[in-house]
N, C-alpha and C positions, 0 to 999 in steps of 0.2 A: 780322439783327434778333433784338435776345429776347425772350423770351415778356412780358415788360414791356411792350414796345415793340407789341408784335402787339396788347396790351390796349388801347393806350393811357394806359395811367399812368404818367403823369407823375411825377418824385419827391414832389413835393408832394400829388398825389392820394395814391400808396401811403403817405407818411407816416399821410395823415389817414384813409385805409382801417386802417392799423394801428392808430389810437390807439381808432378809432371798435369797434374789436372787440376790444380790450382791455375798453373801455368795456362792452362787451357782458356780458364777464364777470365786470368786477364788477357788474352788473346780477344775472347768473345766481349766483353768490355772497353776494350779501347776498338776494336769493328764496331759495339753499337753507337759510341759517339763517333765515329768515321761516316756512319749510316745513317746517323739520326734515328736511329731504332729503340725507344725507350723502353719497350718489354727487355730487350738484349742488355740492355743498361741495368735496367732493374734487379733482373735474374742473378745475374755477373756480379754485382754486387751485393745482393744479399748470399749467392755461395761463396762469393770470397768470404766474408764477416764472418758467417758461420762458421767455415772451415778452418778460419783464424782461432775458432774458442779454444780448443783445448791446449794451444800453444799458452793463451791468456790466459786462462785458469789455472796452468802451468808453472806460468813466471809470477801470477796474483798471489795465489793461493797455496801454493805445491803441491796442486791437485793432477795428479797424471794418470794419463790413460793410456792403453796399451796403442800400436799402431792398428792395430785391425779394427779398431774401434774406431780411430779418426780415420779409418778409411769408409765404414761404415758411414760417416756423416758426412764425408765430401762427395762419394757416387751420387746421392740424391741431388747433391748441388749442382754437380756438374750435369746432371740430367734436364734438371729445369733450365737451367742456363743454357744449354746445346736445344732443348727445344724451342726455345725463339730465333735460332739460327735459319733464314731462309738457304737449304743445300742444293747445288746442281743435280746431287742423283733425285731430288724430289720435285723438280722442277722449279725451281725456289722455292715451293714451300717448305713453314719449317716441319720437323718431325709433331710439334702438338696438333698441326692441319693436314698432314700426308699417314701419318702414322696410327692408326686406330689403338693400338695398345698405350702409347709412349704414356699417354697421358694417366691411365691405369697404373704402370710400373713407377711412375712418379709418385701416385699419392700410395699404393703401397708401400716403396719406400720410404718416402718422409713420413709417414704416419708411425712407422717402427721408430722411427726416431725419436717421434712425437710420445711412440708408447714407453719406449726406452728411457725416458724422462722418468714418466710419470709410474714407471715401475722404479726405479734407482732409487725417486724421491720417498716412497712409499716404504719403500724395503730401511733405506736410513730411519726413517721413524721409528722403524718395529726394530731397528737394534739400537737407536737413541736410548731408546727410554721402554721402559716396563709398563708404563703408561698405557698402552696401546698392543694388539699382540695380531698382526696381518697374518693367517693363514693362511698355506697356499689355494685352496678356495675362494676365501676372500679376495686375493689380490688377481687371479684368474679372472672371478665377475665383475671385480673394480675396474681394471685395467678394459675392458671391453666397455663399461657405459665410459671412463674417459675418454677413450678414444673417439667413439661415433657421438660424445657431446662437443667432441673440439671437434670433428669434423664437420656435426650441424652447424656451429658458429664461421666454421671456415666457409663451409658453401655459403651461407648468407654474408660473409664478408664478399665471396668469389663474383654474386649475385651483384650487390651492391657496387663493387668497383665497375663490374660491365655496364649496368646501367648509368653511373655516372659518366663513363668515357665517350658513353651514346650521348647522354645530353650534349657534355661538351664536346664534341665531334673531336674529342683526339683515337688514336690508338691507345687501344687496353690493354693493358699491364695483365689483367688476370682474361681468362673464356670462360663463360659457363655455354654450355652449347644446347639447355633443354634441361628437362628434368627426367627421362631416359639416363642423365648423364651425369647427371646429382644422383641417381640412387647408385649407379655403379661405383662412382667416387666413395661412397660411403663404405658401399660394398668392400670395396678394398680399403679402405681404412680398415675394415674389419682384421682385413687380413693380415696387416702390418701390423694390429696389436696379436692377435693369435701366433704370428713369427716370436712376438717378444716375449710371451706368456710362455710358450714352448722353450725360447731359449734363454732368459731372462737369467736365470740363475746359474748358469752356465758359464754365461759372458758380461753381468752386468756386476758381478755379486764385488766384484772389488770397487769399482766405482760407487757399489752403495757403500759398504765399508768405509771408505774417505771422505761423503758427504757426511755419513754419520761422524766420524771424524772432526769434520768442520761445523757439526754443531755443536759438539761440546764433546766430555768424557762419554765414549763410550757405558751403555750399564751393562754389569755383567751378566 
């Protein structure tokens, strides 16, 4: 049974979950230019884009994904975009400054995401071509150094955008709050590849199949 199945949604409920949180953010989107709030803007905009791919790889490519998968990659969006939301139950602030966890459950989210990539990618190789032969071993210890090396490059991206917003006295798009805060970011990164390693094959194995697909013949 998958975790679909365990919720109870239905395709047609997760469609309407997905459009309905889409919907969200253009909500949170047209409020941060109402507020002049550019993290809200930002946010808003990069989970709209996102959440727009598998429609676009879709209609690009005829590359399709099941709905529980693009739901899988708009929760994340809509999480970062909802926390640059300053809410009245928080006293205005938003859930990344009132919420101790929020900021944890985000980057283990998108990190699955991040790991869910770079498992699909990995796994189309090793049925591209004979070339190459990823054990599950292999791609269990692979999938863990990608993940906490995209996450070191992320915190010093995370690092670098606060420091410039400080220079330039605007508001920062990204926080880093300390380095308490970078290990546990990391730390969960951890964890969002270990979600994808545990379920990888489960839930990923047709979307690897299609990329392998879109590189060429299949080998047998």
């Amino acid at each position: 049974m998958t975790i679909r199945e365990r919720l109870r949604l239905t395709g047609k409920r997760a469609t309407l979950l997905v459009r309905v949180l889409q919907l969200l953010m253009v909500a949170i989107l047209v409020t941060g230019f109402w507020v002049g709030s550019l993290s809200m803007v930002v946010n808003a905009t990069i989970g709209l884009l996102v959440s727009q791919l598998p429609a676009f790889f879709s209609r690009r490519y005829g590359f399709t994904m099941n709905v529980g998968l693009v739901l899988w990659i708009t929760v994340p969006m809509i999480l970062h975009a909802l926390g640059t939301v300053p809410l009245p139950g928080l006293d205005f602030l938003t859930p990344y400054q009132a919420v101790w966890w929020w900021d944890h459950l985000t980057h283990a989210l998108s990190s699955s995401l991040v790991a869910g990539v770079g498992y699909a990618t990995a796994r189309a190789l090793d049925v591209h071509t004979d070339a190459v032969n990823f054990p599950p071993t292999f791609l269990f210890v692979y999938l863990l150094i990608f993940m906490m090396a995209f996450g070191v490059v992320w915190e010093l991206y995370e690092f670098y955008v606060t420091v410039a917003a400080q220079l330039l006295g605007v508001p920062g798009i990204l926080m880093q709050y300390g380095l308490e805060d970078t290990v546990l970011d990391l730390a969960y990164d951890l964890v969002g590849a270990l979600l994808v390693s545990g379920l990888g094959t489960a839930y990923l194995t047709d979307v690897s199949n299609q990329l392998a697909d879109l590189l060429g013949t299949r080998a047998p």
